[in-house]
N, C-alpha and C positions, 0 to 999 in steps of 0.2 A: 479511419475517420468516418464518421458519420454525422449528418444533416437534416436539419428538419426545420423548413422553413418556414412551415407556420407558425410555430411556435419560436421560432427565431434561435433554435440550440446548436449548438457546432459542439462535437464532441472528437477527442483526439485521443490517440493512443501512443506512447512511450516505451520501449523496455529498455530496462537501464543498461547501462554498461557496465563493462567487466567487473568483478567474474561472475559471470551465467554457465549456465548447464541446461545448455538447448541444443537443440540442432541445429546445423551449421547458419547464420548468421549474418546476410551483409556488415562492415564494417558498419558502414555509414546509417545502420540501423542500432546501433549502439549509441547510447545518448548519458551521461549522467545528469543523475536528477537534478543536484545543484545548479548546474549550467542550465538546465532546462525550467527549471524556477528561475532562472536568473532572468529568463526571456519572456516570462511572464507579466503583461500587464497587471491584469489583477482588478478588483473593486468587485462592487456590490455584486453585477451578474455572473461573474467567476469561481469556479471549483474546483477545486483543485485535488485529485485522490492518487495518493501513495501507498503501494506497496512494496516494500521492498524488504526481505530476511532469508527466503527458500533457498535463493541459489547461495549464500554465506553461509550454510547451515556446515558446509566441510572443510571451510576456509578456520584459519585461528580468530577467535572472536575479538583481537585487536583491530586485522581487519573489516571488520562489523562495525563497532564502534565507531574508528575514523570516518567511516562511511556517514553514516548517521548525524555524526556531528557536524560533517560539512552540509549535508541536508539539513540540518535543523539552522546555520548559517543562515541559510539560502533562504528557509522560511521565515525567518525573521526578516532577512531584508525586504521579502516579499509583504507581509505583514505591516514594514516600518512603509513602505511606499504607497500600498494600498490595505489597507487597513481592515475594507469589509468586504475583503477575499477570503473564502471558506475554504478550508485545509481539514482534508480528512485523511487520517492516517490510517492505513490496514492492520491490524495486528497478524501475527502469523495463527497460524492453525496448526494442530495434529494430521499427522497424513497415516497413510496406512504403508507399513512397512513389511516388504519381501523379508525372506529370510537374510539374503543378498546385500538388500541394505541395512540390517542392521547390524552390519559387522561395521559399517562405516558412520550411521547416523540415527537417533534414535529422537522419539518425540523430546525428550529433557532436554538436547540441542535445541531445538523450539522455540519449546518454553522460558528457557535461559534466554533467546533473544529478544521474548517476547516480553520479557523483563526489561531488559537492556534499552528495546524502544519506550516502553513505556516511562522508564524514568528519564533517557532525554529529551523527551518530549513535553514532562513533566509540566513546566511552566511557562510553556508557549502555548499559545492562544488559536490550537486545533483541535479538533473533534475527534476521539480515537472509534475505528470502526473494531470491534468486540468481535472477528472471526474465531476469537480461539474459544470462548464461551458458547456462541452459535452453532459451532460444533461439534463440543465436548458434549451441547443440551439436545442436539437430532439424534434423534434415530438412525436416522442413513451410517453409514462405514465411514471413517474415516476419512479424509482423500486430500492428499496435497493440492489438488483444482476440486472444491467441493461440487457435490450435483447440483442440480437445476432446483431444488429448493431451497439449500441453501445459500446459493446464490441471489434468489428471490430477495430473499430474508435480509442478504448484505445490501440491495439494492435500495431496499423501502427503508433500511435504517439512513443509507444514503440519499435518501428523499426527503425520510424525516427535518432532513437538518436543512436541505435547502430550501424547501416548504412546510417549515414546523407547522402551518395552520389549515393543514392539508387541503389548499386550492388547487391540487395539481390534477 
């Protein structure tokens, strides 16, 4: 959580729930997204940014899927009650793969999810944030947590949208 009261921002942090591939974990640090849209007020000074596909990448992609579509749910109702709440969606990105893992996952898993979001998402009324493009166009190596440029880069497109006329 972070705060900044002169500018009046509260900013919060979520990782979703099951199935992750982290290190160990409180329970009660496990949250899914849907439930956690669902407790969202929402309107004009609201932002809201998802990502979620990394830790599905070795899950069956049915898994995936049901995931997503209970999120995209949850965004709609979000959307149906507050209407000029901003929803940005993360796309996945290319990571850079040991030899190790790529007996188990390769960039095409990804990519294929990154497909997967982007057509359930299709026609709801979110703003997709383009990490896998971002990526694919740096210089930098690959990296399933990209470096501090690209990061940069994901930040200011996530500014763009909430101050298109750059007062920020």
């Amino acid at each position: 959580m972070a705060l900044d009261y002169t500018n009046n921002i509260l900013v919060t942090f979520r990782c979703h729930g099951p199935p992750i591939r982290a290190p160990v974990l409180p329970v009660s640090q496990l949250h899914f997204v849907a439930n956690e849209l669902d407790s969202v007020v929402g309107g004009s000074n609201t932002v809201v940014v998802i990502g979620v596909w990394a830790h599905f990448s070795t899950f069956p992609v049915e898994v995936y899927v049901r995931r997503l579509l209970s999120i995209r749910r949850a965004v709609v109702r979000l959307l149906t009650r507050a209407p000029d709440t901003l929803v940005v969606i993360r796309t996945a990105n290319p990571k850079r793969l040991t030899v190790q893992e790529s007996v188990t996952t390769d960039d095409f898993y990804f990519l294929q999810r990154d497909k997967i979001l982007r057509a359930i998402f299709k026609e709801v009324n979110v703003r997709l944030l383009d990490a896998w493009e971002m990526s694919q166009a740096h210089y930098l190596p690959h990296d399933l947590h990209p470096p501090p440029p690209i990061i940069k880069n994901i930040m200011d497109v996530v500014l763009s949208h909430i101050c298109p006329s750059g007062e920020l």
